[in-house]
Backbone as a printed PyTorch tensor [residue, N CA C, xyz], in Angstrom:
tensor([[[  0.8390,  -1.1850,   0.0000],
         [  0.0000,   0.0000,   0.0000],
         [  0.8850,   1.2500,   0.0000]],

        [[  0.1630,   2.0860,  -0.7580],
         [  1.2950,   3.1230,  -1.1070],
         [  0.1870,   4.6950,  -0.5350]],

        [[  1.0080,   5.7700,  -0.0760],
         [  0.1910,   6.9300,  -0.0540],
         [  0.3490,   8.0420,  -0.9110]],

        [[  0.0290,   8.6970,  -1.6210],
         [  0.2850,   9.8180,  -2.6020],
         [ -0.1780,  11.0990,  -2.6130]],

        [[  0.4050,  12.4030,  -2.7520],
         [ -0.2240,  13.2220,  -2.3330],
         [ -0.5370,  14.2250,  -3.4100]],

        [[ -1.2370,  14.7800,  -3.6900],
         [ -1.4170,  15.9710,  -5.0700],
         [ -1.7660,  17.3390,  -4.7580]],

        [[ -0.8990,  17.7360,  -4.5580],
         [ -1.5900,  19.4330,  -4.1910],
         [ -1.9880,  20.3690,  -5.8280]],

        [[ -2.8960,  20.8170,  -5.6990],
         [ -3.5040,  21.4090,  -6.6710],
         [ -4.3210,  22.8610,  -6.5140]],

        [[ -4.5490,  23.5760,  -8.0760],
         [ -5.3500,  24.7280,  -7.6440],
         [ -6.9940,  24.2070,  -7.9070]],

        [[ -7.3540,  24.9470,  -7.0070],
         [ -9.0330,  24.6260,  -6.5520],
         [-10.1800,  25.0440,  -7.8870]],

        [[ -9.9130,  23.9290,  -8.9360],
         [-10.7190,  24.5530,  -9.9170],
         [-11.7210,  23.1680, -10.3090]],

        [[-12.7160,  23.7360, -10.8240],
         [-13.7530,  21.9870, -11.2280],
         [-12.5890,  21.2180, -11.8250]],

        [[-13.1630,  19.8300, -11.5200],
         [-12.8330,  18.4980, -12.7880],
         [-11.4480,  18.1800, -12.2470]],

        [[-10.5130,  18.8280, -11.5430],
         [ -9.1920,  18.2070, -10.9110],
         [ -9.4870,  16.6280, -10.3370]],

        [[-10.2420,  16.5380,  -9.8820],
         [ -9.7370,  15.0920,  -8.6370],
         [-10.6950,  14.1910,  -9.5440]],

        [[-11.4400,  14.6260, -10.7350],
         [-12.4460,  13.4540, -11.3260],
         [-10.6490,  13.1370, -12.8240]],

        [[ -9.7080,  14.1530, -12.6210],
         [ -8.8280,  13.7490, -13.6720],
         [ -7.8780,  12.7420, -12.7240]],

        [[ -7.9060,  13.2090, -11.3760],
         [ -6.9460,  12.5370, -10.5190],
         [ -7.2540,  10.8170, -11.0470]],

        [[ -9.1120,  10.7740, -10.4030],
         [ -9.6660,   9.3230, -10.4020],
         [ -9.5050,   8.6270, -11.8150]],

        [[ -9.3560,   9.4070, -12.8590],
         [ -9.6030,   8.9430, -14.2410],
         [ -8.0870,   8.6740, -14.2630]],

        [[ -7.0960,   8.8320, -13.7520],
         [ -5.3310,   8.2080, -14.4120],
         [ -5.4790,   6.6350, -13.5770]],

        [[ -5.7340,   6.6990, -12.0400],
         [ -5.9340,   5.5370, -11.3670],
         [ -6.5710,   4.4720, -11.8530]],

        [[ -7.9300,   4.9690, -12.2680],
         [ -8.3080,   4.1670, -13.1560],
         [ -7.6980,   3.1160, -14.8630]],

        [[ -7.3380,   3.8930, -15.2930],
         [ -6.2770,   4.0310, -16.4530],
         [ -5.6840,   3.0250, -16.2120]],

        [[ -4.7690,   3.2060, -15.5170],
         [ -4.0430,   2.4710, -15.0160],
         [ -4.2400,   0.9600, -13.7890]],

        [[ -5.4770,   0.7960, -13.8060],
         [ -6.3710,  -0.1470, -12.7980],
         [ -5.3270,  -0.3220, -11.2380]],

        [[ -5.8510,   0.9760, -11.0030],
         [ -4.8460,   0.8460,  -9.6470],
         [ -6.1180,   1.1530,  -8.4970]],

        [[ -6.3190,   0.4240,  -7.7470],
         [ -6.9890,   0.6400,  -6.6860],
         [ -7.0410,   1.4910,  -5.8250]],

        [[ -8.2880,   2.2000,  -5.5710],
         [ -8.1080,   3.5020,  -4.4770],
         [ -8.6740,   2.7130,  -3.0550]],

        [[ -7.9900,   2.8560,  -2.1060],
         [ -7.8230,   2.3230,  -0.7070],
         [ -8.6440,   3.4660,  -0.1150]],

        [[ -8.0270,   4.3400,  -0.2580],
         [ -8.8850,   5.6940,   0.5550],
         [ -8.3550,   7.0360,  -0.0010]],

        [[ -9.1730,   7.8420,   0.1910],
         [ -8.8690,   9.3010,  -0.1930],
         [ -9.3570,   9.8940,   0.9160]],

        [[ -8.3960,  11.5610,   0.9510],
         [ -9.0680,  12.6320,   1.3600],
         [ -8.9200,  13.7670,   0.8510]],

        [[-10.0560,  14.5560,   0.7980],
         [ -9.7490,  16.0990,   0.3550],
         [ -9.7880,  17.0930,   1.0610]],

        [[ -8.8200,  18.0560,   0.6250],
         [ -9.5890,  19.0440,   1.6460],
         [ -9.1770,  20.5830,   0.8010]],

        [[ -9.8130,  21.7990,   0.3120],
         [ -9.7020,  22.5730,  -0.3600],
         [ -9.6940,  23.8920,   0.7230]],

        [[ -9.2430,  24.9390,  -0.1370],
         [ -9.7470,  26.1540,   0.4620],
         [-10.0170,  26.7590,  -0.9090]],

        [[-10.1890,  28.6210,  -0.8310],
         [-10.4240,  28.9310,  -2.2230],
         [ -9.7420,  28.8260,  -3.3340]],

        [[ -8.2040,  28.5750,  -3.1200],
         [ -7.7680,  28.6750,  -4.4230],
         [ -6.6160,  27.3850,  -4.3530]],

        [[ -6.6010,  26.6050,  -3.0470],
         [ -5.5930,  25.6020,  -3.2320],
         [ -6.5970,  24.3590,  -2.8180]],

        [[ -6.2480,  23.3230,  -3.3410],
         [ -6.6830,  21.7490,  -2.5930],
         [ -5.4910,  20.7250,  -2.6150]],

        [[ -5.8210,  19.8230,  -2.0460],
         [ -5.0110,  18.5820,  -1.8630],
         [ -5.8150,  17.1670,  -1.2990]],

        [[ -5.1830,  16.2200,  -2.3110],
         [ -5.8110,  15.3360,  -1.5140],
         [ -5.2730,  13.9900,  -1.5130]],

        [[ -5.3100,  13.7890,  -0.5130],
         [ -4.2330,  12.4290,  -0.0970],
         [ -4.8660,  11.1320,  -0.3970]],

        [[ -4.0100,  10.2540,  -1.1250],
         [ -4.7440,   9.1170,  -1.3180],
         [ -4.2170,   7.7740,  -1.0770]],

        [[ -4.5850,   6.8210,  -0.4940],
         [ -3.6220,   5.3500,  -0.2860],
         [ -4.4180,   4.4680,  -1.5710]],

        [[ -3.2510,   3.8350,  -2.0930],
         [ -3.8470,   3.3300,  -2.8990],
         [ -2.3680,   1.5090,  -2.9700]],

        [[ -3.4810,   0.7290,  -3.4320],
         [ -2.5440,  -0.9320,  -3.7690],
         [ -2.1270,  -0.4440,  -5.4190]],

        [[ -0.5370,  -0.3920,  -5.0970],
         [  0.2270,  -0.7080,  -6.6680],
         [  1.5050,  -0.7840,  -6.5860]],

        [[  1.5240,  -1.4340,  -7.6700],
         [  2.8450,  -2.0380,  -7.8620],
         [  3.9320,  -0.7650,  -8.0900]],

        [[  5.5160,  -0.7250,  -7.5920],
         [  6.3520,   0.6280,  -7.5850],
         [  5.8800,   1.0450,  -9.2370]],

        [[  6.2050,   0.0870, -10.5600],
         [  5.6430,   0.5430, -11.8160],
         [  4.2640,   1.1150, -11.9240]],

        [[  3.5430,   0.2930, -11.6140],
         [  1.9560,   1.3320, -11.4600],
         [  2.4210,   3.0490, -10.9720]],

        [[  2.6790,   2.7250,  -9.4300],
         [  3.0800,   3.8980,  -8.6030],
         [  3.7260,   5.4110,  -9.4700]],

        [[  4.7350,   4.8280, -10.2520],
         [  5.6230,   5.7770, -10.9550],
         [  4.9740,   6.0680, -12.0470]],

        [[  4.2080,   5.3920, -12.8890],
         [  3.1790,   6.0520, -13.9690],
         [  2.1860,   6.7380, -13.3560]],

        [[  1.7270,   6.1750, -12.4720],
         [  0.3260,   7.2980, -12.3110],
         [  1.3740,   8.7980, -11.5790]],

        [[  2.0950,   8.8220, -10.8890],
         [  2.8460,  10.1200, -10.1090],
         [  2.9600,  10.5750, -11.2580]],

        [[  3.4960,  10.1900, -12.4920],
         [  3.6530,  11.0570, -13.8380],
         [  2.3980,  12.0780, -14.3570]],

        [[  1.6420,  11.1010, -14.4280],
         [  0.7100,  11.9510, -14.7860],
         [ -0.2350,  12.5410, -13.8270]],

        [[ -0.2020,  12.5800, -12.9090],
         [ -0.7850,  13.0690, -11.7230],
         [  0.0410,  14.5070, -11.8870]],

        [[  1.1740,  14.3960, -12.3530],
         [  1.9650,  15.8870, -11.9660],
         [  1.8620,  16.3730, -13.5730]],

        [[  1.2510,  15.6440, -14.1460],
         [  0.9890,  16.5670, -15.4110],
         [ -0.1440,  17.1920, -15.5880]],

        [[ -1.1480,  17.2210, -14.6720],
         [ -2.6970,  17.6950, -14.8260],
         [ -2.2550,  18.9800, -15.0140]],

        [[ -3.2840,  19.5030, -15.6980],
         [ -3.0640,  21.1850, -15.7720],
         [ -3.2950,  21.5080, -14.2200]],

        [[ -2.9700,  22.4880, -13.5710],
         [ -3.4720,  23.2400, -11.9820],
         [ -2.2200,  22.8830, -11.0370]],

        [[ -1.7790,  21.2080, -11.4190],
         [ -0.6030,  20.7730, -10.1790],
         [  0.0170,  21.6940,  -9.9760]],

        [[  0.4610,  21.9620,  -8.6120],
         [  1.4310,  22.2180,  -7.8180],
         [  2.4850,  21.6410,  -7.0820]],

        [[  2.0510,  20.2260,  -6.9290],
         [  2.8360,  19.1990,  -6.8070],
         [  2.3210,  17.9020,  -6.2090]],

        [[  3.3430,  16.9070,  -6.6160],
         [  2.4200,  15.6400,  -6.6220],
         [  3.5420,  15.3620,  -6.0620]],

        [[  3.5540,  13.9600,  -4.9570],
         [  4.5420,  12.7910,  -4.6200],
         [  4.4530,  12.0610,  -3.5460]],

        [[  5.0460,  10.9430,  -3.5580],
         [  4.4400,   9.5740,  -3.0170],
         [  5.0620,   9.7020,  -1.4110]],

        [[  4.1610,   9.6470,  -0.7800],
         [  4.8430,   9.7390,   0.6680],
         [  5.6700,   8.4210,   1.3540]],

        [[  5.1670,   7.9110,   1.0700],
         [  5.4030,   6.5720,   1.3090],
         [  4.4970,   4.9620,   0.6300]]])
């Protein structure tokens, strides 16, 4: 189990692009959380994948338009 984190700016459709790479990639979401204010969000997610899964989805997780930064906590 892995945790990942994405900080982002607070605009529609971010975390439905987050869910759509996970998916993509059939990586299981364990749990999420969000939490926004007006112009920043973040949201932490544990998810089951393999280090290869792990390192493709962080790719494109940090390519969404809005990122501010993405990376795997542990």
């Amino acid at each position: 189990s892995l945790r990942l984190l994405h900080i982002h700016q607070n605009v529609p459709g971010v975390l439905s692009k987050v869910n759509e790479i996970f998916s993509r990639h059939n990586v299981n979401i364990d749990g999420q959380f969000l939490r926004t204010d007006p112009k920043v969000g973040y949201v932490v997610i544990d998810i089951t994948a393999s280090e290869e899964q792990a390192g493709a989805v962080r790719d494109e997780l940090a390519a969404i338009p809005g990122t501010l930064r993405t990376r795997v906590l542990y």
